[in-house]
C-alpha angles and dihedrals in degrees: 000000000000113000122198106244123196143184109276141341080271097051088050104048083044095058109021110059090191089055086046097055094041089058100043091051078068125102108268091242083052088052093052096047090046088051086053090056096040096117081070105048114088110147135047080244098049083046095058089038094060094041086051098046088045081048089055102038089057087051092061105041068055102070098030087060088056102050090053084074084070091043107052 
């Protein structure tokens, strides 16, 4: 499948309305991790991949957080 790539995260949600609402749709403090890695960002896929691996990762600091409490 051939995917239309472009330059950054802001050339994409300017151009791809799909790719805008989806963003916006994010948590403001996603959105601003996700504008930190825009250089990077090049495809409405590579868009949703990054959004779901910062999600997780969250997650997870989530729940280590959490089990310090066990550990302290």
């Amino acid at each position: 499948m051939n995917t239309v790539q472009y330059n950054s995260l802001k050339d994409l949600i300017n151009e791809s309305a799909s790719s805008r609402r989806f963003f916006l749709s994010l948590p403001a403090r996603m959105q601003s991790q996700l504008r930190e890695m825009g250089g990077c960002i090049h495809s409405a896929a590579e868009l949703r991949l990054t959004a779901d691996r910062l999600e997780n990762h969250a997650k997870a600091v989530n729940i280590s957080n959490l089990l310090d409490r066990y550990f302290h």
